[in-house]
C-alpha positions in Angstrom: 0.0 0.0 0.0 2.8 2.6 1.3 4.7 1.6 -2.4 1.2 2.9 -4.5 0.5 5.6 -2.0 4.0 7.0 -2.1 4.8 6.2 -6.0 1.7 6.2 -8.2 0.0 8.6 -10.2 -3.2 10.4 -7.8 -5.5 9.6 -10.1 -4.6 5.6 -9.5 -7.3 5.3 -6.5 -7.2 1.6 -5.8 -9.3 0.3 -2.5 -5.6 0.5 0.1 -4.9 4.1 -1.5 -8.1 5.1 -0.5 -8.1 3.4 2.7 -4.7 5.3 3.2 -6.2 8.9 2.2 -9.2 7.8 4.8 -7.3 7.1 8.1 -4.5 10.2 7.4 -6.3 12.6 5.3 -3.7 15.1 6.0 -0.3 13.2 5.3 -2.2 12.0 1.9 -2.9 15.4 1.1 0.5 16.7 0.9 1.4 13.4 -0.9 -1.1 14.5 -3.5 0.4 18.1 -3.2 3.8 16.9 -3.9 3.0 14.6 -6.6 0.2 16.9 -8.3 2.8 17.7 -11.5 4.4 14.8 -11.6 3.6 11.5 -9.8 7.7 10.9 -9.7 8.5 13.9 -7.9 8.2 12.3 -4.2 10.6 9.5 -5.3 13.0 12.3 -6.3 12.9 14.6 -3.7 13.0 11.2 -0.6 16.0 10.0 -3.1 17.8 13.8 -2.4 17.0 13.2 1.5 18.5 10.4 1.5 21.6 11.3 -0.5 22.0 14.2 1.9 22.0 12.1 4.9 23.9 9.1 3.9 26.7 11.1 1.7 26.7 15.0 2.9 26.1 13.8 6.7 27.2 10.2 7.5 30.1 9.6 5.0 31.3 13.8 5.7 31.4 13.1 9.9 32.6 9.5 9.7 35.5 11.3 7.4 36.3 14.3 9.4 35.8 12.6 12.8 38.2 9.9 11.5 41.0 12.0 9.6 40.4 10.1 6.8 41.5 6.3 7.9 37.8 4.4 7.7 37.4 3.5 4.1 33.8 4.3 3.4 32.0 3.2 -0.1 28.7 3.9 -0.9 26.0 2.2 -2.8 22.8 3.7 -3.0 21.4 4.0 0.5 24.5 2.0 2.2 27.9 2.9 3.4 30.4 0.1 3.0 33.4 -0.5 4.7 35.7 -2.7 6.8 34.5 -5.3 9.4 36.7 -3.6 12.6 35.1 -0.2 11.4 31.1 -1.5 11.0 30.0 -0.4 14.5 31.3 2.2 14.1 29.6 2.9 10.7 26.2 2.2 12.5 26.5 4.2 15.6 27.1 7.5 12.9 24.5 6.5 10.5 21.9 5.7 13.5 22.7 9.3 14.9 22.4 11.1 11.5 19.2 9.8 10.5 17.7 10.1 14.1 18.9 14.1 13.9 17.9 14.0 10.3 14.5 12.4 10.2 14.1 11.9 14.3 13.8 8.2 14.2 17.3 5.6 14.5 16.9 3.1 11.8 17.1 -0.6 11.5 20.3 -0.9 10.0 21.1 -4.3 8.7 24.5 -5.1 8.4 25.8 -7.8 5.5 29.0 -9.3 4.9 30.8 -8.9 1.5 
């Protein structure tokens, strides 16, 4: 439902979108606001948030706080790096987003 809400065109109404616009008539309406030109432009502009926060935030304080010695590598929304620097990694990230957004993700942490 979040996926069609979020990322369809508003004049795609099926039955969970307008469940969704039912129970939080308000969050849907700025939805609708943001997407009234172009359904894509929400995608866009939560892709630049997240850019922001993972690269001009996370990657720029694990650098500076660091001088430069954890390798970090991005891919889309994750920030790669060594296995002695991954808590590391996670404690920045967590306190970003929570300053960023006001909630600490569930990071998930894989092994390359």
């Amino acid at each position: 439902m979040m996926m069609t809400v979020l990322f369809s065109d508003n004049r795609y109404l099926p039955p969970l979108k307008r469940l969704f616009r039912q129970n939080f008539p308000a969050i849907y309406g700025l939805i609708k606001i943001i997407k009234r030109r172009e359904h894509r432009a929400l995608a866009c502009l939560l892709q630049s948030i997240e850019s922001e926060i993972v690269l001009h935030r996370c990657c720029k304080r694990i650098w500076d706080e660091y001088n430069q010695e954890i390798p970090v590598f991005t891919i889309h929304d994750s920030i790669c790096t060594t296995p002695q620097y991954v808590e590391v990694v996670r404690s920045i990230m967590g306190n970003e987003f929570e300053k960023s957004i006001g909630l600490r993700p569930h990071l998930k942490i894989e092994n390359y």
